[in-house]
C-alpha positions as CSV (number, residue, x, y, z in Angstrom):
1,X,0.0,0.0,0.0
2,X,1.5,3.2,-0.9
3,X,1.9,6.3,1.2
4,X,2.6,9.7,0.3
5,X,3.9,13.2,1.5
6,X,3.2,16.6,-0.2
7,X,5.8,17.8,-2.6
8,X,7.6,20.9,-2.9
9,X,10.7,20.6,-5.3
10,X,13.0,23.6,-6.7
11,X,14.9,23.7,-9.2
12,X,18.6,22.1,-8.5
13,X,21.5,22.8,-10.6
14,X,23.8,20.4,-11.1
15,X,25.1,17.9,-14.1
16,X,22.0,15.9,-14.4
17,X,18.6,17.2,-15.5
18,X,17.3,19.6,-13.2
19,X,13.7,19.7,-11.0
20,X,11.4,22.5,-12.4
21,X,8.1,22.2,-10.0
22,X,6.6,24.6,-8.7
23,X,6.3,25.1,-4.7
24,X,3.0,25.1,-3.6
25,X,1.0,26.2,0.1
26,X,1.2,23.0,1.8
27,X,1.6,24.5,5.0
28,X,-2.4,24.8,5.9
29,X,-3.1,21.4,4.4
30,X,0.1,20.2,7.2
31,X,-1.3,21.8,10.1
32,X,-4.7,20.6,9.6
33,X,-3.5,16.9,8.9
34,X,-1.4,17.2,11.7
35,X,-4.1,18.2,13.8
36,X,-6.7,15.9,13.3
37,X,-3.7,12.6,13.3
38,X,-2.7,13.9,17.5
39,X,-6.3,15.3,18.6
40,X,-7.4,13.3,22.0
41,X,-10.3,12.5,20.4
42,X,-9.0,10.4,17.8
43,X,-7.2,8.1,20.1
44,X,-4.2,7.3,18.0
45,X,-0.3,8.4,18.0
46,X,1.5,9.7,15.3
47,X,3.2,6.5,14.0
48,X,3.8,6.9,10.5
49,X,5.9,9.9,9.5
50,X,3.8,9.2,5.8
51,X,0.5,8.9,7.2
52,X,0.1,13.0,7.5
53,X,0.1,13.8,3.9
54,X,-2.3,14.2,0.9
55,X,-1.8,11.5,-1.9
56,X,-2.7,14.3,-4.2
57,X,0.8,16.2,-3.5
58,X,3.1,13.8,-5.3
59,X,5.1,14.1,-8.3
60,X,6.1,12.5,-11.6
61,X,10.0,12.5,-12.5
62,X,11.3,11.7,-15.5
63,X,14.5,9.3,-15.5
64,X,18.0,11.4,-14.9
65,X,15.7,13.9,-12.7
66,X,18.0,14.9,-9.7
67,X,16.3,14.7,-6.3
68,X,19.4,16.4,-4.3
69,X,23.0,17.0,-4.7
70,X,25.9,15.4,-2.3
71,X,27.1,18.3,-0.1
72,X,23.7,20.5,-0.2
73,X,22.0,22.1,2.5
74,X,19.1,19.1,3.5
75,X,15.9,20.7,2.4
76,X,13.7,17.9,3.6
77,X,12.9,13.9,3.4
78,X,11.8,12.7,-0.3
79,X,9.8,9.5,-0.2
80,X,10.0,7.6,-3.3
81,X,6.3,5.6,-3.9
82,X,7.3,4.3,-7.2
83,X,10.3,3.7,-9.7
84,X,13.9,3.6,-8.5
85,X,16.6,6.1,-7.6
86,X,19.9,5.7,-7.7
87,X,22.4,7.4,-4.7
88,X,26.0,8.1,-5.2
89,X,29.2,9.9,-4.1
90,X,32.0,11.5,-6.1
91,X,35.7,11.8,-5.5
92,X,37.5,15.0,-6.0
93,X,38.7,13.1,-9.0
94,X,35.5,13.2,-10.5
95,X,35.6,9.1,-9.9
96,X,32.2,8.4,-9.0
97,X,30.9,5.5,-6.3
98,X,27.2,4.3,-6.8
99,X,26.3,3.3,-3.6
100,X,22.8,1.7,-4.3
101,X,19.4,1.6,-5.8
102,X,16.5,2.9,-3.4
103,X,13.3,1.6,-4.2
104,X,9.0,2.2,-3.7
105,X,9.0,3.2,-0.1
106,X,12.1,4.3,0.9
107,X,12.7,7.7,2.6
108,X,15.4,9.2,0.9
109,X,17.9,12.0,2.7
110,X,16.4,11.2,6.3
111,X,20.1,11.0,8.3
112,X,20.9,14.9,6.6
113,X,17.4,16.2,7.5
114,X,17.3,15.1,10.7
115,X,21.2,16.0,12.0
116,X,20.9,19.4,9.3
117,X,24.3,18.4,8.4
118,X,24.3,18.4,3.8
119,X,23.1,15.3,2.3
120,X,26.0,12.8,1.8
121,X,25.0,11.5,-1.4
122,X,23.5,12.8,-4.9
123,X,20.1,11.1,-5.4
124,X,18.8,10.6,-9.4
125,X,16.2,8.6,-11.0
126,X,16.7,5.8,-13.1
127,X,13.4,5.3,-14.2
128,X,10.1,7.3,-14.1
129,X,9.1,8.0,-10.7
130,X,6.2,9.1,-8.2
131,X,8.2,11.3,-5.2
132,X,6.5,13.0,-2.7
133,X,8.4,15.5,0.1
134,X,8.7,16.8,3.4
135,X,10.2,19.8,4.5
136,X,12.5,19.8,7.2
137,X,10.7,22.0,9.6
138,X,7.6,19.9,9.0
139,X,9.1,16.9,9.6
140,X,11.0,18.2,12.8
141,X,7.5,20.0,13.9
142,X,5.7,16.6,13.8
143,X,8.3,14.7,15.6
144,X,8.3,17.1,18.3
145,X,4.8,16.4,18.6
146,X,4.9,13.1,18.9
147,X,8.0,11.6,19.5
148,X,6.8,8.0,18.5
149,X,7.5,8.7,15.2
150,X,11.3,8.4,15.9
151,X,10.6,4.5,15.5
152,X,9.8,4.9,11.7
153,X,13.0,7.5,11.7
154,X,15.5,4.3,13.3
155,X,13.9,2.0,11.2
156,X,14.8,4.2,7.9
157,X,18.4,4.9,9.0
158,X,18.8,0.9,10.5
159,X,17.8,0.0,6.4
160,X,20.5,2.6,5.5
161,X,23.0,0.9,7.3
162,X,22.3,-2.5,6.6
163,X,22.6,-1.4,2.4
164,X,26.3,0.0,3.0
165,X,27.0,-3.2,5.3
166,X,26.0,-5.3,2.6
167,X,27.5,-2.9,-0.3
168,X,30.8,-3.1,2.0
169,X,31.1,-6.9,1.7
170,X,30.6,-6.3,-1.7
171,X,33.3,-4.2,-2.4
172,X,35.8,-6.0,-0.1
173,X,34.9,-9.2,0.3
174,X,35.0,-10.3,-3.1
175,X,38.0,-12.1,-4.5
176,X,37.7,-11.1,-8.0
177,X,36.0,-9.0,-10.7
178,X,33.5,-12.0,-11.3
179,X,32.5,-12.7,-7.8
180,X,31.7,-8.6,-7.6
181,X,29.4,-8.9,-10.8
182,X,27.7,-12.8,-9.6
183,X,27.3,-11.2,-5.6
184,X,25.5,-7.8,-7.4
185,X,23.5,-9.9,-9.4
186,X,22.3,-12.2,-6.8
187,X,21.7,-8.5,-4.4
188,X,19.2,-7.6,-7.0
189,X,17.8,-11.1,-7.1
190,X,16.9,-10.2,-3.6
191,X,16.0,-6.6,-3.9
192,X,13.9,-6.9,-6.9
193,X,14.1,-10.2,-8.7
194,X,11.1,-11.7,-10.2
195,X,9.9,-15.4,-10.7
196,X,9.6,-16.5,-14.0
197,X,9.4,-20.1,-15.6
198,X,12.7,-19.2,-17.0
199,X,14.6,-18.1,-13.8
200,X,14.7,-14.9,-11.7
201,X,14.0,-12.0,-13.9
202,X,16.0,-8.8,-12.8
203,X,15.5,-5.0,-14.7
204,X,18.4,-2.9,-12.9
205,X,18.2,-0.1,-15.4
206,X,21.6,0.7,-15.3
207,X,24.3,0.8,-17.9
208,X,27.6,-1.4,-17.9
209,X,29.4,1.4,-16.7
210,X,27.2,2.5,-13.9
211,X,27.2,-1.4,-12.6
212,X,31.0,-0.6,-13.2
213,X,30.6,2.2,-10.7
214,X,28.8,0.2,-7.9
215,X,31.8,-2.6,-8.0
216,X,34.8,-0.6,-8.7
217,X,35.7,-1.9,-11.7
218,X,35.7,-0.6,-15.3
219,X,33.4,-0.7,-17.9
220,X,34.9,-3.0,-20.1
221,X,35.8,-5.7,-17.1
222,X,31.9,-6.1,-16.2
223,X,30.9,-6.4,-20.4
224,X,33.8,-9.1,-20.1
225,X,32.6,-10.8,-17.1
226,X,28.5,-10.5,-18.5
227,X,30.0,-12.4,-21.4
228,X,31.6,-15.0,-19.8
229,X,28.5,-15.8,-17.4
230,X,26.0,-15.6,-20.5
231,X,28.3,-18.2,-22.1
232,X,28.3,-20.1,-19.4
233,X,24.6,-20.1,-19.5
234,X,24.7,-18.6,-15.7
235,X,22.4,-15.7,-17.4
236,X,20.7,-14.9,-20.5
237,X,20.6,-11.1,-21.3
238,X,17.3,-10.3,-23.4
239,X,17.7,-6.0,-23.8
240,X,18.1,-4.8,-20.5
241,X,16.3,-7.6,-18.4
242,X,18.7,-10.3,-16.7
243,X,17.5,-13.7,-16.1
244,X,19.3,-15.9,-13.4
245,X,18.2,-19.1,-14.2
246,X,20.2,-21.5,-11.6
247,X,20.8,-19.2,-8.6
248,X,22.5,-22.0,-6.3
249,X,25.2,-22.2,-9.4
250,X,25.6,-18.4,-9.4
251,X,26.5,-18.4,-5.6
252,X,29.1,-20.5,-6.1
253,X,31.0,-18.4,-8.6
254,X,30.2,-15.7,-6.2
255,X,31.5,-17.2,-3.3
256,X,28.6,-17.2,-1.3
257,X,28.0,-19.6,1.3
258,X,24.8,-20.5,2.9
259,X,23.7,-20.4,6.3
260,X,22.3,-24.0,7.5
């Protein structure tokens, strides 16, 4: 079941596509939400940080719209209700880290909003999405409220922490350029892999070199290592849909062991 937040996005200027929508008077419509959610009468706690806002006050992005910038001031919490968003850092070098793919239902820019130290990562869609926002001083206001709502806040920043955990062991824990490629593979079989009759069907929406990005590898090494595995009829590669159809046998060229 989705949930949504009003949105109010400017215009950001950096290298990708920029946000043109225009801010509107959500400020009344907050208020009288936020009212009605903590009266006495209504017997309930503020539990749900997205249970406040209108459905109405989300908005469309095209793919390669940019949400916020690593290093800006945090404006407020962007939920993302559908399509995916990808976060990353860059290097002084202009080297650039994709950290990892946030999708339907994620709170995006939480640990910046709440500590009002700048977001740590630059936020862009991959795909056409549905995003809806909450200011800072909205989000802080309804907190203060009713402190409750600090349990959806440590659960949103627990999920943030268990993604770089796992993107850690990723990045370290793999002995070679292959077992980086199999062990992202199988992370998206888990994040959003789909059943088929032929295998699990996985749509990352990424290009070889932003997969490159998320391993630290180049471009060429994860066409090479896509090649090798298709040959080895470990995946089949139909446009930009990957189907895994013996996971147990993709484990092992990644390394992974299972837990009895």
């Amino acid at each position: 079941m989705a949930h949504t937040l009003p949105l109010a996005l400017v215009q950001i200027g950096l290298k990708a596509k920029t946000l043109d929508a225009h801010m509107i008077n959500e400020q009344d419509i907050f208020e009288d939400r936020l009212k009605d959610i903590l009266t006495p009468r209504s017997n309930s706690s503020f539990k749900d940080i997205r249970a406040l806002f209108d459905p109405l006050h989300s908005k469309y992005l095209e793919r390669g719209s940019l949400l916020y910038g690593e290093g800006q001031h945090p404006r407020g919490v962007y939920i993302l209700q559908e399509g995916r968003v990808k976060l990353s850092l860059e290097s002084a070098e202009g080297k650039t880290l994709l950290l990892r793919i946030a999708r339907a239902g994620d709170m995006l820019g939480m640990n910046a909003t709440i500590t009002g130290h700048p977001y740590e990562a630059t936020a862009e869609t991959l795909e056409r999405c549905r995003i809806s926002f909450i200011t800072r001083a909205d989000l802080l206001k309804s907190l203060a409220h009713d402190r409750s709502g600090y349990e959806e806040v440590a659960e949103s920043l627990s999920r943030k922490l268990s993604a770089v955990i796992e993107h850690t062991r990723l990045l370290f824990l793999s002995q070679s350029a292959t077992e980086k490629v199999a062990r992202l593979l199988l992370q998206w079989c888990d994040e959003f892999g789909v059943f088929t009759n032929e295998g699990i069907s996985i749509s990352p929406r990424l290009t070889h070199e932003e997969m490159a990005q998320m391993i630290c590898v180049s471009r060429e090494t994860v066409t090479r290592v896509l090649g090798d595995l298709k040959r080895k009829q470990l995946l089949k590669l139909t446009g930009k849909v990957i189907v895994i159809p013996n996971r147990e046998a993709l484990e092992k060229i990644g390394g992974v062991v299972r837990s009895e």
